[in-house]
C-alpha positions as CSV (number, residue, x, y, z in Angstrom):
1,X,-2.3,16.0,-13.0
2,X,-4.3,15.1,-10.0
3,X,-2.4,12.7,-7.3
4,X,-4.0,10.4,-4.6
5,X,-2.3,8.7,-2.1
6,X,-4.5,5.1,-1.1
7,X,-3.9,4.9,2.3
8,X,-4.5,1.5,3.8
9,X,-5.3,0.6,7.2
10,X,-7.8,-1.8,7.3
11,X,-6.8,-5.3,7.3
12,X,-9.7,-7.0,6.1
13,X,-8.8,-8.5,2.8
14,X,-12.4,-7.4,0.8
15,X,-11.3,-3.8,2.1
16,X,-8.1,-3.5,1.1
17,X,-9.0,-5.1,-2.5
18,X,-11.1,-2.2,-3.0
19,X,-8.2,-0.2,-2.3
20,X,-6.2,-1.9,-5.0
21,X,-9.1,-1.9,-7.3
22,X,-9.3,2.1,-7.4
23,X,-5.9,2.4,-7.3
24,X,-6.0,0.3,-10.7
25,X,-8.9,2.4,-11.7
26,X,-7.3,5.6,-11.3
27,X,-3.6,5.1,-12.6
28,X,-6.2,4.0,-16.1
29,X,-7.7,7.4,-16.0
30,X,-4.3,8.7,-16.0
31,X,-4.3,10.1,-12.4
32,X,-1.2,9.0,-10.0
33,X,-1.6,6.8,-7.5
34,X,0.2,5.3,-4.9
35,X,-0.8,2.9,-2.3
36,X,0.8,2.7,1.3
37,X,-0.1,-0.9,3.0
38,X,0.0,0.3,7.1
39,X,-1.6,-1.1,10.1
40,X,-3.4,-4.4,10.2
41,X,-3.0,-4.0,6.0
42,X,0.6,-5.1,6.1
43,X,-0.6,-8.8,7.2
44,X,-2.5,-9.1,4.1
45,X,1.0,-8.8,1.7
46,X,1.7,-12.4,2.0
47,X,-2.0,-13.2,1.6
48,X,-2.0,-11.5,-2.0
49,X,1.4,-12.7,-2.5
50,X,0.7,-16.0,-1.9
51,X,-2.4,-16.5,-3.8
52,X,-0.8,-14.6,-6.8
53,X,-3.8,-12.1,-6.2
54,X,-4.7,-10.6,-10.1
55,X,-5.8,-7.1,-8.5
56,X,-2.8,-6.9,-6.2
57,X,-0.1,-8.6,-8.8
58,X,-1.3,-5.5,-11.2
59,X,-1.0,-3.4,-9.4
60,X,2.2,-4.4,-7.7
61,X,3.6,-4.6,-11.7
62,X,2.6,-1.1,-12.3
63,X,4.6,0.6,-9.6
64,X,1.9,1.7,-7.5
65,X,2.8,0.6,-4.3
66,X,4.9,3.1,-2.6
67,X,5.6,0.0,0.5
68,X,4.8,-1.2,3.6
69,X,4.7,0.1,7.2
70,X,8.2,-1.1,8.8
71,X,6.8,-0.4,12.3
72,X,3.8,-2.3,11.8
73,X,5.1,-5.2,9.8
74,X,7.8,-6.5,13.1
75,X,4.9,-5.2,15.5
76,X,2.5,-7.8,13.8
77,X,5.1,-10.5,13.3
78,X,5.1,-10.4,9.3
79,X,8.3,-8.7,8.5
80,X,10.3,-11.5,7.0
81,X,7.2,-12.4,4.6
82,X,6.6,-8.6,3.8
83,X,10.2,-8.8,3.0
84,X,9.8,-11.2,0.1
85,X,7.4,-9.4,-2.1
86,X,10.3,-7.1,-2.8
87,X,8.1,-4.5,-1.7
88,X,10.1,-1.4,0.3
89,X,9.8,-0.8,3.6
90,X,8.7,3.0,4.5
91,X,9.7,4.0,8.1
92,X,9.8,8.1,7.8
93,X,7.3,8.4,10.6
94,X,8.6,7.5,14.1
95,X,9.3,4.1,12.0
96,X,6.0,4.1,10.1
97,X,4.8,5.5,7.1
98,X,3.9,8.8,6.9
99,X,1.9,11.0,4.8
100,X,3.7,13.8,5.1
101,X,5.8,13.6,2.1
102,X,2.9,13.0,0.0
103,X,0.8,16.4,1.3
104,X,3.5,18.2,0.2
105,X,3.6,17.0,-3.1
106,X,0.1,17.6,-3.7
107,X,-1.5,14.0,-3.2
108,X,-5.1,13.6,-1.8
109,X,-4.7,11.1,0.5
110,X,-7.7,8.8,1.2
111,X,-7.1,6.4,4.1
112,X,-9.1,3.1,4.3
């Protein structure tokens, strides 16, 4: 089974819904999939959360969302919303999230 990790760094919200959409596309075709909000991304939680975003909520429902950079969230001042999409918080990289344990279990990773 072929495994891709979706890697998102960009923040704008048209990028990062691209992201979501071939994550969604992907999991279909029966590949897995994970998705990794980082950077400027990790502002855009509350954006999808609050507008009850269909892409994002599917994806969300499916599992695919491995969480959201701890570092980044308190750097950018959105911690305590992150913290309400019951989303986890991934800090195994000098308190971001890493990649590392995704290379070694055989994920692509793609980083937008």
């Amino acid at each position: 089974m072929n495994k891709v990790l979706l890697y998102g760094i960009n923040g704008e919200k048209s990028c990062f819904l691209h992201v979501l959409l071939n994550a969604a596309q992907l999991h279909e075709a029966g590949l897995e999939v994970k998705v990794i909000f980082e950077g400027a991304s990790v502002r855009l939680v509350k954006v999808f959360e609050e507008e009850n975003n269909p892409v994002y909520r599917a994806v969300k429902d499916a599992g695919l969302i491995a969480g959201i950079c701890l570092a980044c969230a308190k750097t950018l001042g959105v911690y305590e919303d992150a913290a309400k999409s019951g989303l986890p918080f991934l800090s195994d990289m000098n308190g971001h999230a890493g990649m590392k344990q995704y290379v070694l279990y055989g994920y692509q990773v793609v980083s937008i």
